[in-house]
Structures are given as structure tokens and as C-alpha cells.
C-alpha positions as CSV (number, residue, x, y, z in Angstrom):
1,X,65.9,48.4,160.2
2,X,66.8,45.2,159.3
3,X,68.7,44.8,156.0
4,X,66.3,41.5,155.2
5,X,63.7,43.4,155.2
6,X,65.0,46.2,152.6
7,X,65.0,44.1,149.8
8,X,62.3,42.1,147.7
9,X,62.3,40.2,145.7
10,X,60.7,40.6,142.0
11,X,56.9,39.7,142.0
12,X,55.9,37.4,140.1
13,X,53.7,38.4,137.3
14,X,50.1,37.3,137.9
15,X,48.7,34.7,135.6
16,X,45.1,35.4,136.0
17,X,44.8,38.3,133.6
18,X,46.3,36.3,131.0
19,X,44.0,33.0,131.6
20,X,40.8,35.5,131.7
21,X,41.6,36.9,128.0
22,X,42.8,33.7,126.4
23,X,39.6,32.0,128.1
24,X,37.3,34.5,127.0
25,X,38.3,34.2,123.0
26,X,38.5,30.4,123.5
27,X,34.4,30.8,124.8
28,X,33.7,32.9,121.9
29,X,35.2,30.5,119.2
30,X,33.7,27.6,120.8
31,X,30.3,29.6,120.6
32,X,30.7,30.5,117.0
33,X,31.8,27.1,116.2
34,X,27.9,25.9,116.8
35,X,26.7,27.8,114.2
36,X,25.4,26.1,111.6
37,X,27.0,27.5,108.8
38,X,30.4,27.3,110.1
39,X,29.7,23.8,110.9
40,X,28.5,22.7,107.4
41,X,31.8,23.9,106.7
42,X,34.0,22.1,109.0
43,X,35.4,25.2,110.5
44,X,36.1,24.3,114.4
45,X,36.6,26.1,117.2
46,X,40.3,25.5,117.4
47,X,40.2,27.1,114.3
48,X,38.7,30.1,115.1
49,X,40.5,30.5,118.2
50,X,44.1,31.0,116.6
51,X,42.1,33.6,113.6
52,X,40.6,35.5,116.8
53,X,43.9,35.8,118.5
54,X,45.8,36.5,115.5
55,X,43.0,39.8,114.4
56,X,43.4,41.2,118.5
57,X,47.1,40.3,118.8
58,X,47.8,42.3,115.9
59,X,45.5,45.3,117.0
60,X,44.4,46.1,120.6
61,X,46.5,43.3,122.6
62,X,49.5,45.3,122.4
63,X,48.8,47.5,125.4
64,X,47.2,44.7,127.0
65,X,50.7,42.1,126.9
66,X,52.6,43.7,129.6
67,X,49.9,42.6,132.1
68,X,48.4,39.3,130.4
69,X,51.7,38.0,129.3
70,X,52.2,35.6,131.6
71,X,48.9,34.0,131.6
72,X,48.9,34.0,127.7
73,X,52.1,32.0,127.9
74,X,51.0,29.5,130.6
75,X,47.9,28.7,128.2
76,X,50.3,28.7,125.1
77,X,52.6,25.8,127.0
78,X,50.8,24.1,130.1
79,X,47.8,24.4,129.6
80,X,48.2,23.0,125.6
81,X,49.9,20.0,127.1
82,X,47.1,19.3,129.8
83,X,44.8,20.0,126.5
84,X,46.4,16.8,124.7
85,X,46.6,14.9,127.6
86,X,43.0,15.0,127.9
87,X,42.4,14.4,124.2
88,X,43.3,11.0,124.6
89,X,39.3,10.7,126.3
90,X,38.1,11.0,122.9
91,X,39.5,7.4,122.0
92,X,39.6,4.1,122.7
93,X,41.4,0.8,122.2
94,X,38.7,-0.3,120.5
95,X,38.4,1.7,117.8
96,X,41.5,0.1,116.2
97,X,40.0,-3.1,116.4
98,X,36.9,-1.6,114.2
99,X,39.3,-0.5,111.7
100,X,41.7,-3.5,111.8
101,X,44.7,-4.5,110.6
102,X,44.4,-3.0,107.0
103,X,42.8,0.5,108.5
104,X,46.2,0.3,111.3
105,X,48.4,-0.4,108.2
106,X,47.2,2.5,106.0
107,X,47.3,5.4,108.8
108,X,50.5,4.0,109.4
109,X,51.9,4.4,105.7
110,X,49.8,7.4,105.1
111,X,51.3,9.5,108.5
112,X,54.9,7.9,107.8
113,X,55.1,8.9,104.0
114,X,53.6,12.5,104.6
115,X,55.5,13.6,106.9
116,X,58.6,12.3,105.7
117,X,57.6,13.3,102.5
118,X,57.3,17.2,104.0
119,X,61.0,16.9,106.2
120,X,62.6,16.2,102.5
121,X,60.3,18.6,100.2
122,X,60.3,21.5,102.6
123,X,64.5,21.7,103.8
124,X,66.0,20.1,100.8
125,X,64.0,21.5,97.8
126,X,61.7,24.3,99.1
127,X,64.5,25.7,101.2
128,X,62.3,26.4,104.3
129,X,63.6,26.3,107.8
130,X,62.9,23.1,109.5
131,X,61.2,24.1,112.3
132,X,58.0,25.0,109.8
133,X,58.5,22.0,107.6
134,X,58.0,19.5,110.4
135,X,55.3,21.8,112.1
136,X,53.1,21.5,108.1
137,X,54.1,17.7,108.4
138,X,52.8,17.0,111.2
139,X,49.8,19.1,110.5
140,X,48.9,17.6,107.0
141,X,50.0,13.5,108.6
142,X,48.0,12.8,111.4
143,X,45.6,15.8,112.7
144,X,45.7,19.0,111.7
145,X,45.7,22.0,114.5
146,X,45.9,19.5,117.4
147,X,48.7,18.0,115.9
148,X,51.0,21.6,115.4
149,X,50.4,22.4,118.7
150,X,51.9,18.8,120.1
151,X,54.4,19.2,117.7
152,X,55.6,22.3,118.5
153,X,57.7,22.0,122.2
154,X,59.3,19.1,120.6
155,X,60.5,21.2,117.8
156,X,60.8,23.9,119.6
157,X,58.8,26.1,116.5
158,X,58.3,29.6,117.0
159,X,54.9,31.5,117.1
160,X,54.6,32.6,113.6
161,X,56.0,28.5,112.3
162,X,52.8,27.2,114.3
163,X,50.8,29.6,113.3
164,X,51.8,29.2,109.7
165,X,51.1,25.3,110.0
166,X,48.0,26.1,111.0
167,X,47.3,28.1,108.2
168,X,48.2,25.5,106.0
169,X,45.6,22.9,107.8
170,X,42.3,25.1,107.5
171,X,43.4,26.1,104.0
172,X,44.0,22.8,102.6
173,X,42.3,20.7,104.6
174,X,38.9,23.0,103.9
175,X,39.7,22.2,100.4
176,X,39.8,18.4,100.4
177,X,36.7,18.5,102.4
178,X,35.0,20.1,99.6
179,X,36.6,17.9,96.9
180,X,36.8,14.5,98.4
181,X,33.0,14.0,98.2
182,X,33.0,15.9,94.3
183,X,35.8,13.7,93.3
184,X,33.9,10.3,94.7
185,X,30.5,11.0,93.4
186,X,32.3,11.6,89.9
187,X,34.6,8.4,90.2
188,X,31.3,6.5,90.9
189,X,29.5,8.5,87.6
190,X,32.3,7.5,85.7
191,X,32.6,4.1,86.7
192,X,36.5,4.4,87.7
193,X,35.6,4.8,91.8
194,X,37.1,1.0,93.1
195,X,35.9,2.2,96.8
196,X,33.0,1.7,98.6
197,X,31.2,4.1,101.1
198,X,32.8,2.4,103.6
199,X,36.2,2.3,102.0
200,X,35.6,6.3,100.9
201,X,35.4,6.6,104.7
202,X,38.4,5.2,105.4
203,X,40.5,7.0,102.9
204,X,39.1,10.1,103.7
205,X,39.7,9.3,107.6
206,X,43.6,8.3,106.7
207,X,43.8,11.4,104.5
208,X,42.2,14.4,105.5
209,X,43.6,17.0,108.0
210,X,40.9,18.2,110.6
211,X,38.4,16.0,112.4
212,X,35.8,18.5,111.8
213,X,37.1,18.4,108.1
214,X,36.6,14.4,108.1
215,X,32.8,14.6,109.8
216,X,32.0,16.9,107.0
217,X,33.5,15.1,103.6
218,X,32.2,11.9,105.1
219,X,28.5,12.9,105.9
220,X,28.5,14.7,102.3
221,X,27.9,11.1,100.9
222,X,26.6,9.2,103.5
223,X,26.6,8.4,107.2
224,X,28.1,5.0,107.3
225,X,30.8,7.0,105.2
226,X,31.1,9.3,107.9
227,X,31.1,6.5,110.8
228,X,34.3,4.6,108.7
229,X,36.3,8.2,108.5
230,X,36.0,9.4,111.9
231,X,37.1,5.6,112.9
232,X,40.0,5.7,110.9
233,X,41.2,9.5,111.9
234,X,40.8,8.6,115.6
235,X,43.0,5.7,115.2
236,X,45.3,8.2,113.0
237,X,45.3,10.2,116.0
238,X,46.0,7.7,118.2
239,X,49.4,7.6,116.5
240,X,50.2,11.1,117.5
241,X,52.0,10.0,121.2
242,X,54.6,7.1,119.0
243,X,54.9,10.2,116.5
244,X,56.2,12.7,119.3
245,X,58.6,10.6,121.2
246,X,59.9,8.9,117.6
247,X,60.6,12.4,116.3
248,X,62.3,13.4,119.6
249,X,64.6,10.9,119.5
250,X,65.1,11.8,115.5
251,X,65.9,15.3,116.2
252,X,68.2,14.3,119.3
253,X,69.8,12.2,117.1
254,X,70.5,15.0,114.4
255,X,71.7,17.0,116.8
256,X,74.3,14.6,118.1
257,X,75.9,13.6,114.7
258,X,76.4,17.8,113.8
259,X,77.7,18.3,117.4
260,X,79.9,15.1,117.8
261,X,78.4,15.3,121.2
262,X,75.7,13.2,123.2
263,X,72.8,15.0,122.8
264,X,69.6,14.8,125.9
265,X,66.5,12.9,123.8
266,X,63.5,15.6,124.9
267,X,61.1,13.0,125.7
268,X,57.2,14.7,125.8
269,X,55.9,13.4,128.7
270,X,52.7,14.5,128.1
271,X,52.4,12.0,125.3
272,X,52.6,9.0,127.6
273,X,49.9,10.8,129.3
274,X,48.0,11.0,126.3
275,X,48.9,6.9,125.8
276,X,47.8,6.6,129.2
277,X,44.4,8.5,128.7
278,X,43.3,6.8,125.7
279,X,44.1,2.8,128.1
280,X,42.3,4.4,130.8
281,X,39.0,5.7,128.6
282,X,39.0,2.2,126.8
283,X,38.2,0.6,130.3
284,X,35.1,2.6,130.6
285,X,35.0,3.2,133.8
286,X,33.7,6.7,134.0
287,X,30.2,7.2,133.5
288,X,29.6,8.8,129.6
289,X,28.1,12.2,131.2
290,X,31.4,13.1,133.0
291,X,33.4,12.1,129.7
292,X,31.7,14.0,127.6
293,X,32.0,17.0,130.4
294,X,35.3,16.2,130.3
295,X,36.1,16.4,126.4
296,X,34.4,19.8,126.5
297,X,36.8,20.8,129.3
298,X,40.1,19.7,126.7
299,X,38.2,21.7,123.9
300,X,38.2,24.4,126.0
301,X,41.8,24.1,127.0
302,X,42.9,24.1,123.1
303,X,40.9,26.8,121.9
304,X,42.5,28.9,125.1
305,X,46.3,27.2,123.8
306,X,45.4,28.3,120.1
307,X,44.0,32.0,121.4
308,X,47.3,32.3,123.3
309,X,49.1,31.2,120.3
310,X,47.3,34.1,118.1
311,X,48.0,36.3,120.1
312,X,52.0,36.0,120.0
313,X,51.8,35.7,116.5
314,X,52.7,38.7,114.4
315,X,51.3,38.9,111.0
316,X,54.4,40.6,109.4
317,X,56.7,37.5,110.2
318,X,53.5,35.1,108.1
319,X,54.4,37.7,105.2
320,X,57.6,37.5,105.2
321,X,57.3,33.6,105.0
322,X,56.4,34.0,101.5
323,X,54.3,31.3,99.4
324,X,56.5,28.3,100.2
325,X,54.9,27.0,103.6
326,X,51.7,27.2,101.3
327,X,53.2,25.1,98.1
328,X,54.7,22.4,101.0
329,X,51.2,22.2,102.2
330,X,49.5,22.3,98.8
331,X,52.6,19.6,97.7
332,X,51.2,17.2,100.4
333,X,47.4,17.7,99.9
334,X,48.4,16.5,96.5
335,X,50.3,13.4,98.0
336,X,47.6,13.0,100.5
337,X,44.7,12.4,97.6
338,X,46.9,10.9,95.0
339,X,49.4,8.8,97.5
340,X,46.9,8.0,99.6
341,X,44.5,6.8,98.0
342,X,47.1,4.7,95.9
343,X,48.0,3.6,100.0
344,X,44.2,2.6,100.5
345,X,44.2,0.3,97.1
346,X,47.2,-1.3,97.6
347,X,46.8,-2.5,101.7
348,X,43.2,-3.1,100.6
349,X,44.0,-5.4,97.5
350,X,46.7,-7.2,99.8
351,X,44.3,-7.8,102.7
């Protein structure tokens, strides 16, 4: 017999078993996430997804990893980045014009100052490794979930760092949806509010983590309140792709001067798709039925990237964290109300 014939070689591990479980939590979070309560509560389907994966990673999915792995991990890494790609469909050029210059200005400051604000607090004074310090600053300065995930092959964060960003965005970012509306309607009561509805809007948009989270504190005191936030967070979002490459090149660049070497910048390609998305969407050329089908589809996509990511996650390594990822995260809620708003005033007052 032919000694060519003898060997084989390994077989690749099939994907599809993977894709099927990670697809099936994503359809059940994005099913939850219509109920009305969990709505009312800004709690999205992203959301859900990771808190799914996490509860069966952490029971049953141990006997089920040797056959689903490599789907699970294909959802955790290509299909996440086909996910943001795709989330550029949800904006257009023209939303920065709505906001203008002053709206550009104070995402800009806001996003800049956070997450700088979390590189310094996090390694220098909290002590926390880096990886999870930028993962909760990118989390808390420009869009929550959505934002960790992107982050996160640019870092190169483990499982339990994302997942622990994460945490930090529905914990804190739940909070400020409550308290921004509380905190307005007393301002206004007390006659010390210098915002409008519309300005509220924007400060919340600039501020808050989730998009959910913004829908909800805006429509909790009115709905031209509501259209001003989700403006300004799209347009805060729209500054994830600059964000990714700039903190490539950062972390390139930090790795060069300990190194004394010339260090490859890891450029995420999939942000220029993003870039390229949101130019391509702002032509309108596709008719709005096959958008909208096609925003669903990139829902779908994270909420299977965020299942996947769940499931890897171990919920001893978020113990043995401790309660530092959650005072960074509390640390910049507190900027992102007090420094923000300060943000809003000031470009406002200039403009």
C-alpha cells in the first residue's frame, strides 16, 4: 500500500456545532430583549447574551466544549468583527451634521478624557492589569458592550477582562440611566439645571454607556430629549474606528520604547470597514427594508460574539478580580456625570 495513503492528516474540527449553540443563545436573548419590562429597563440583547453564556459556560457547556469549541471561537473572533463591520449601517454622515460642531467637540473631549482618564486611574493607582483598564475605558468612553468587544483583538484582553468590562457597562451604565432623568427633573425643580431638553439629550448621548441605556434616560423626560441623545451617541460611536487604529498605534508604540525594538502597529482592518460602512449607508442607496434586515443580521452576529464570549468566561477568574474593575468603572461614571457635564457647559457656552 502506498505510504501516502497511510497517513492523515488531523481533521479539522467542525465549526457548525459551535455556530448552532452560540446562535441559539444569541436568538434567545434577542427574544427576551423584546420584552417589555426588560426594555423599559434598557437591558439589550447583547447584554443578555454574554449573562446567558456566562450561567451555561459555567454549568452544562463543559461537556459540550470539546465538540463546539471551534465554532464558539469563530463567533468569539470573525464573526464579532463582521458584527462591527456591519454596525457601521446604523449611521450616517449626516448625523454629525445634526449634532454639529459643538455636539462633534464634546464626544470628542468626553471619549478622549475618559478613557485616558481610565489608562491612568486603573494601572497607575488602582494597580489593575492593563488589558482590563483599557477594555472598562473603552467600555465607559464611547459604547459600552460593542465597544469591549472591538477593543478587545487590539488589546489582545482575555475572556474574563471582556467579560469584566462588560460587567462594568450594564452595572453602571443601568445606573446613570436611572439617575440622569432623577437628577434633571431635580436640577429643573431647583432651578440650578442650565440645560435644555435638547441639551439634556446631548449630554446624556455624550455620556452614557449603552445605546439602549441612552433611548431609555432620554425618553424618561421627553422625546425630543431622546432624538438629541441617540444623535449624539451615534456620532460618539462613530468615533469608535479613529479610536481603534489610534490606540493600536499607542500600544505599538509602548511596546517599541520597553523593547528598544520596532514594533508591527496591529492595524484593525475591520475598522476601516466599519468607516467604509457608515460612507456607504450615508449614500442611501439601499432601499430602508434591506437596511433594517441588515441591522438585525449584525444584532444577531453580536449577541452570537457576546454568547461565545460567555461561554469562555470562567466565573472564578471575575472573583478573583476583586472590587477594583468595579471602583475604575464607578470612578468614571463619576467623571462621566460630573466631567461631562462640566464638558457640555463649557463647548456649549464657547459655541
Amino acid at each position: 500500500m502506498n505510504t501516502a495513503l497511510q497517513g492523515h492528516a488531523p481533521a479539522r474540527p467542525h465549526r457548525l456545532p459551535g455556530l448552532l449553540l452560540t446562535a441559539a443563545i444569541a436568538m434567545l436573548s434577542l427574544w427576551l430583549g423584546t420584552l417589555p419590562w426588560l426594555q423599559a429597563h434598557g437591558i439589550s440583547a447583547l447584554t443578555l447574551a454574554i449573562l446567558l453564556g456566562i450561567a451555561l459556560g459555567n454549568t452544562a457547556y463543559g461537556r459540550l466544549a470539546p465538540r463546539t469549541a471551534a465554532g464558539v471561537g469563530f463567533s468569539k473572533a470573525t464573526l464579532l468583527r463582521a458584527g462591527i463591520v456591519l454596525y457601521g449601517l446604523r449611521l450616517t454622515v449626516q448625523d454629525i451634521g445634526q449634532v454639529g460642531v459643538a455636539g462633534v467637540l464634546i464626544d470628542a473631549l468626553v471619549l478622549c478624557s475618559t478613557f485616558a482618564l481610565a489608562w491612568w486611574l486603573g494601572t497607575r493607582v488602582l494597580g489593575l492589569e492593563r488589558n482590563t483598564a483599557l477594555l472598562i475605558g473603552a467600555g465607559s468612553s464611547i459604547c459600552g458592550a460593542a465597544a469591549v468587544m472591538a477593543a478587545e483583538p487590539v488589546v489582545k484582553g482575555r475572556a474574563e477582562q471582556v467579560a469584566i468590562a462588560v460587567a462594568t457597562v450594564v452595572v453602571f451604565g443601568t445606573l446613570a440611566m436611572f439617575l440622569y432623568p432623577l437628577l434633571y427633573q431635580w436640577g429643573l425643580h431647583a432651578g440650578w439645571m442650565p440645560l435644555d431638553e435638547t441639551g439634556y439629550g446631548v449630554f446624556t448621548g455624550s455620556t452614557v454607556h449603552e445605546v439602549a441605556q441612552v433611548v431609555a434616560a432620554g425618553r424618561a423626560v421627553s422625546q425630543p430629549a431622546a432624538d438629541a441623545a441617540v444623535i449624539a451617541k451615534m456620532v460618539r460611536v462613530m468615533m469608535l474606528a479613529p479610536f481603534l487604529v489610534s490606540l493600536s498605534a499607542l500600544l505599538a508604540r509602548g511596546r517599541r520604547d520597553r523593547q528598544g525594538t520596532r514594533s508591527r502597529i496591529a492595524v484593525p482592518w475591520f475598522a476601516f470597514g466599519f468607516i467604509g460602512m457608515v460612507g456607504f449607508n450615508s449614500l442611501q442607496l439601499l432601499p430602508a427594508g434591506l437596511v433594517a434586515a441588515l441591522v438585525e443580521l449584525d444584532t444577531t452576529l453580536l449577541a452570537m460574539a457576546m454568547a461565545a464570549l460567555g461561554l469562555t468566561t470562567h466565573v472564578s477568574a471575575l472573583r478573583q478580580a476583586g472590587p477594583r474593575p468595579m471602583l475604575l468603572a464607578a470612578l468614571l461614571a463619576a467623571w462621566l456625570l460630573g466631567g461631562g457635564l462640566l464638558i457640555n457647559l463649557a463647548v456649549r457656552a464657547l459655541s
